[in-house]
C-alpha positions as CSV (number, residue, x, y, z in Angstrom):
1,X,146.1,146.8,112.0
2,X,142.9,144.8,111.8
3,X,140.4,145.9,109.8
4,X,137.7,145.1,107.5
5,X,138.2,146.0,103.8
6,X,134.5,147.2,103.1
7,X,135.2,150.4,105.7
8,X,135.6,153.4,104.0
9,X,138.2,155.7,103.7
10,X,138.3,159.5,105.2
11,X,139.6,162.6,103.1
12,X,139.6,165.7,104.5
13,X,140.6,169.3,103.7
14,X,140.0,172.6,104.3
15,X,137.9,173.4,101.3
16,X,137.6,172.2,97.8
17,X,141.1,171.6,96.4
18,X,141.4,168.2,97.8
19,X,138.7,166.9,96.0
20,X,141.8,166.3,92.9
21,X,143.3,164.0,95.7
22,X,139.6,162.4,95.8
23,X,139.3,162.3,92.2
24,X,142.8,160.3,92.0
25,X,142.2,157.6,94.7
26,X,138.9,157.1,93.2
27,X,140.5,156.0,89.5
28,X,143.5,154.4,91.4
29,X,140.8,152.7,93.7
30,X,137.9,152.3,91.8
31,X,136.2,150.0,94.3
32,X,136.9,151.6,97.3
33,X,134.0,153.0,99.6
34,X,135.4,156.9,100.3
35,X,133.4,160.0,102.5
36,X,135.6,163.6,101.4
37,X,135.2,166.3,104.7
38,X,135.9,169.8,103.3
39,X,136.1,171.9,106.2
40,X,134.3,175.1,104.4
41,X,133.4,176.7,107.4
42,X,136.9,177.6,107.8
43,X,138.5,177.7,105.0
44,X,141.8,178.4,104.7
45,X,143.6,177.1,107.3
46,X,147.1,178.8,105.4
47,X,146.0,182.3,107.4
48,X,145.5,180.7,110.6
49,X,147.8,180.0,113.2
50,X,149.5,176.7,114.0
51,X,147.6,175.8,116.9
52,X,144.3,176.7,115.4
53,X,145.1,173.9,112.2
54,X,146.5,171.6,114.5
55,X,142.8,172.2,116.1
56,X,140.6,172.1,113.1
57,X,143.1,169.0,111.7
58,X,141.7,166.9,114.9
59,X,138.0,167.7,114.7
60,X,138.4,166.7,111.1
61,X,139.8,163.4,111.8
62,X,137.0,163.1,115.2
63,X,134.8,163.6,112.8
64,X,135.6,161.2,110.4
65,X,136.5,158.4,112.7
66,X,132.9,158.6,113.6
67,X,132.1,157.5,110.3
68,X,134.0,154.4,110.8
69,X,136.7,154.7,108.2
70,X,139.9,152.6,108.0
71,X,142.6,155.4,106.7
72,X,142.6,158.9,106.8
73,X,143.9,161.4,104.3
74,X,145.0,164.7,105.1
75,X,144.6,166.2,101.2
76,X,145.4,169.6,102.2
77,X,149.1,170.5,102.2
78,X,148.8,173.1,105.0
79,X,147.1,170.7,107.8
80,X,150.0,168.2,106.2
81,X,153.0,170.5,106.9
82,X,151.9,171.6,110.8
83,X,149.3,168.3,111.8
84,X,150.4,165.6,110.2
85,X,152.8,163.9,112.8
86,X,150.1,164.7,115.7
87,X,147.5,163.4,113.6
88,X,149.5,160.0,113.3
89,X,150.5,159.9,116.8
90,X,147.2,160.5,117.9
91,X,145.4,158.2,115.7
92,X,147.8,154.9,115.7
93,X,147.4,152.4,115.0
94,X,144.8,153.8,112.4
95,X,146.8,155.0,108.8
96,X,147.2,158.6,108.1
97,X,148.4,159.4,104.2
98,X,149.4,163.3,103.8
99,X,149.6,165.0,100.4
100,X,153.5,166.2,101.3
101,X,156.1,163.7,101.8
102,X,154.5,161.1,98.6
103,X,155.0,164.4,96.5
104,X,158.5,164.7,98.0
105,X,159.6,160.9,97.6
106,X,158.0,160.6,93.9
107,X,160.6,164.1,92.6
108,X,163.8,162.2,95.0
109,X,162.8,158.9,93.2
110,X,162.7,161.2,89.6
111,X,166.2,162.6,90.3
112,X,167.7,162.0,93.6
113,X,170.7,165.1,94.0
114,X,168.2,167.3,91.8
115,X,166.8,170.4,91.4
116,X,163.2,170.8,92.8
117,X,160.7,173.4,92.2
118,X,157.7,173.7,93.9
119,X,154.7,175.5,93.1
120,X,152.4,176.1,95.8
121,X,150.1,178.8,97.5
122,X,151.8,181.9,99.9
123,X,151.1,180.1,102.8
124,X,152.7,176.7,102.1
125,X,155.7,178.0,100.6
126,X,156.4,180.2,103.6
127,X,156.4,176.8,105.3
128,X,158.8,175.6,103.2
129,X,157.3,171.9,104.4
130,X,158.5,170.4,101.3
131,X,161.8,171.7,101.3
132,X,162.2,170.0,104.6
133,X,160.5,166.8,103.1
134,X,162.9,166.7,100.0
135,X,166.3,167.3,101.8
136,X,164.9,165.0,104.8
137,X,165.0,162.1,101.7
138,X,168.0,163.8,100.1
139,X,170.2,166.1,101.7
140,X,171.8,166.7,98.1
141,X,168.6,168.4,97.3
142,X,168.0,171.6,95.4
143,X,164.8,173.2,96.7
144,X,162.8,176.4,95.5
145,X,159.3,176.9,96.7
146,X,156.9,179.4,94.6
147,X,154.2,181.0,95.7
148,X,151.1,180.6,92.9
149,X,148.2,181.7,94.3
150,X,146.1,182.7,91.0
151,X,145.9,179.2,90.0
152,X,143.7,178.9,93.1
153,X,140.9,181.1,91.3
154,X,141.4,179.9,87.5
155,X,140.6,176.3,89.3
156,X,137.7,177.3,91.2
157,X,136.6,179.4,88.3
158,X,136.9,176.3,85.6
159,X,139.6,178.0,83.8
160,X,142.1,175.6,83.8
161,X,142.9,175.3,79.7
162,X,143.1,177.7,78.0
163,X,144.9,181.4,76.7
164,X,143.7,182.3,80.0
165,X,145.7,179.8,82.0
166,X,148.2,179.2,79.8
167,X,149.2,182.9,80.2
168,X,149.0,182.8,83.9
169,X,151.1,180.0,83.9
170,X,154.0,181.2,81.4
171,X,153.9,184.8,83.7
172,X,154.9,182.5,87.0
173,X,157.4,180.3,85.2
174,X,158.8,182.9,82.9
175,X,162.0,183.4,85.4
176,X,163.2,179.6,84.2
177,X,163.9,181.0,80.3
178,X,166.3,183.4,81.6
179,X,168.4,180.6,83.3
180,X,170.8,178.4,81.7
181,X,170.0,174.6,81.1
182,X,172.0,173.3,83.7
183,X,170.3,175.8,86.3
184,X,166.7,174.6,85.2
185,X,164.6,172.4,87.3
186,X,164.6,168.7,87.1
187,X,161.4,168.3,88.7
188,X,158.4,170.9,89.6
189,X,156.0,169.8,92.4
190,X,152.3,170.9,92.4
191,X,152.3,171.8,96.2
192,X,148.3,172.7,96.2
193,X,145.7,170.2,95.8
194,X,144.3,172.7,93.1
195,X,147.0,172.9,90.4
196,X,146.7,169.4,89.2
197,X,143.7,170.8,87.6
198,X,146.3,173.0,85.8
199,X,148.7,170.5,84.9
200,X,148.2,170.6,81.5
201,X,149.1,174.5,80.4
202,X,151.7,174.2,83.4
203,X,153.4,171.2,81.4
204,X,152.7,173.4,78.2
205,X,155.2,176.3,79.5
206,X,157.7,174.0,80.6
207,X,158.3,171.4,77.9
208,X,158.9,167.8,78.0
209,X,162.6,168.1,80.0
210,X,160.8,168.9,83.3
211,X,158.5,166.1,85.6
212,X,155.7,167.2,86.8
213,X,154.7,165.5,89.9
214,X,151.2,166.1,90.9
215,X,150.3,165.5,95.2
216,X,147.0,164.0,94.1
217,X,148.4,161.1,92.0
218,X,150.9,160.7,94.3
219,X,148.8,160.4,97.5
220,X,146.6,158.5,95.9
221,X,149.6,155.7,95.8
222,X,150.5,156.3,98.6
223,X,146.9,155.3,99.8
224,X,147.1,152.0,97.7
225,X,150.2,151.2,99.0
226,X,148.8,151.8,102.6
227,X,145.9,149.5,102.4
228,X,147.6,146.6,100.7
229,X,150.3,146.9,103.8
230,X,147.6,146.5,105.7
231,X,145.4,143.6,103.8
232,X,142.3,146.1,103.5
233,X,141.6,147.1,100.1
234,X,137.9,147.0,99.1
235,X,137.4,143.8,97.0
236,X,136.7,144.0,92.9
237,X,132.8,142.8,93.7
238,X,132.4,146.0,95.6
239,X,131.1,149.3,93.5
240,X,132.5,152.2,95.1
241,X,130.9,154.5,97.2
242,X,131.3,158.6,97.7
243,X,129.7,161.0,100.4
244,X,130.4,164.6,100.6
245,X,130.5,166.5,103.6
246,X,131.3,170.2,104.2
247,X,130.7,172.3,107.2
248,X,129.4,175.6,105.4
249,X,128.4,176.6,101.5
250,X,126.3,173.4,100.6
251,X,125.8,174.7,97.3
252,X,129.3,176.6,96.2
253,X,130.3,172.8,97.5
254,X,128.2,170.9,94.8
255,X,129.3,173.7,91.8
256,X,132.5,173.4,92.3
257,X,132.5,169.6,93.5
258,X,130.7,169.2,89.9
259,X,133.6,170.8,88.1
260,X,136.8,169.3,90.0
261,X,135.0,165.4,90.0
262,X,133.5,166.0,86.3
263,X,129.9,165.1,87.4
264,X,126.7,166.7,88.6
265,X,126.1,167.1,92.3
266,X,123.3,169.1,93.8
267,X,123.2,171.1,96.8
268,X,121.6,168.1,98.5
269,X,124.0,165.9,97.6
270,X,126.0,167.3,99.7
271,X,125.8,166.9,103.7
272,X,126.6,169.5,106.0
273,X,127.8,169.5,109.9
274,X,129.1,171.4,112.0
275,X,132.4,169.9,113.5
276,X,133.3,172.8,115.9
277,X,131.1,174.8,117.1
278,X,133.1,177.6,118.4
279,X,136.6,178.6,117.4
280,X,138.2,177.8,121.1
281,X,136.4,174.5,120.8
């Protein structure tokens, strides 16, 4: 693919959570130019049918392709799990990183014939989209998904060290102490591009025999690896760039933008459009 280097690249999700995958290809890629599309206005795309993601997935990527970019990542594990393939198809010979399989291939490259546990929100786990992803990579396999869904709110709601999450944390792994060593996991996945913000009390409860493998960091590899396939990473000289984007909630945007990027935005730092207009767009 020809392309220039200075383009930037396009992040989307439905909401907040993949701002960690922003956050990790910005200190992986320090001089890349990068504009983040949180799709607010419909926010999440877990409850929604499969045709309605595949739907909001494409006026995502329209959206950003108008902005010229040169890749596309789809940071949001539930437009990864049903859009993904379409999304490449459709958008060839353009790249197009997904938060699932990079996970999937860093835990088989970790332990291949493991155990894998994956901790994730309801609606990603009842996908079981990285259970497919491991076993596609190793049929050998062990796979348990498990749905997490506080540690959604203790990352929108800062809490993410802590008693507070610490406890949460220890409540959801707590099963693991009642099985044997040899039953325990060898890795655990963070399946939701809000638990790396947890990473720390969820490493805490499970002790130093367990990988934690984090979709942020590893998308944001993935992405790297991407762009030097194709010649187009940003030169040195360049400083970085970062737009935000969201199609509802300006200012919940710039809060909690503030708090999973660790620096200030304002309601007007953030732009707002409207992608679809109506739901049968």
């Amino acid at each position: 693919m020809a392309t220039s280097p200075e383009r930037p690249i396009g992040v989307f999700d439905s909401g907040v959570g993949g701002l960690t995958v922003l956050s990790a290809i910005r200190q992986r890629l320090p001089h890349e130019a990068l504009v983040y599309l949180g799709d607010t206005a419909r926010v999440p795309y877990g409850t929604k049918s499969p045709a309605s993601v595949l739907r909001y997935a494409a006026h995502a990527a329209d959206a950003l392709l108008a902005r010229d970019i040169k890749l596309l990542v789809v940071a949001c594990n539930t437009a990864s799990a049903v859009a993904l393939p379409a999304l490449q198809a459709r958008l060839d010979p353009l790249p197009v990183v997904g938060v699932v399989t990079p996970g999937a291939m860093a835990a088989v490259a970790f332990r291949r014939g493991g155990r894998h546990l994956v901790l994730a929100t309801e609606s990603t786990t009842r996908q079981r989209a990285y259970t497919a992803a491991l076993q596609a990579l190793d049929p050998a396999a062990e796979v348990e998904e498990l749905p997490c869904s506080l540690f959604v709110a203790l990352a929108e709601e800062g809490w993410t060290e802590g008693p507070i999450a610490t406890a949460v944390a220890r409540e959801y792994l707590s099963f693991l102490d009642r099985r044997p060593a040899a039953r325990r996991p060898h890795t655990v996945i963070l399946g939701c591009t809000h638990f790396p913000l947890l990473h720390g009390p969820i490493s805490t409860v499970l002790g130093k025999d367990v990988a934690v493998i984090d979709s942020a960091t590893t998308a944001a590899a993935a992405v790297a690896v991407r762009l030097r396939e194709h010649d187009a990473l940003t030169p040195a000289s360049c400083p970085g760039a970062l737009q935000l984007i969201a199609t509802d909630g300006a200012a919940r945007f710039a809060r909690l933008g503030s708090a999973f990027l660790g620096e200030a935005f304002t309601e007007t730092d953030i732009e707002l459009i409207d992608i679809h207009p109506t739901d049968r767009d």
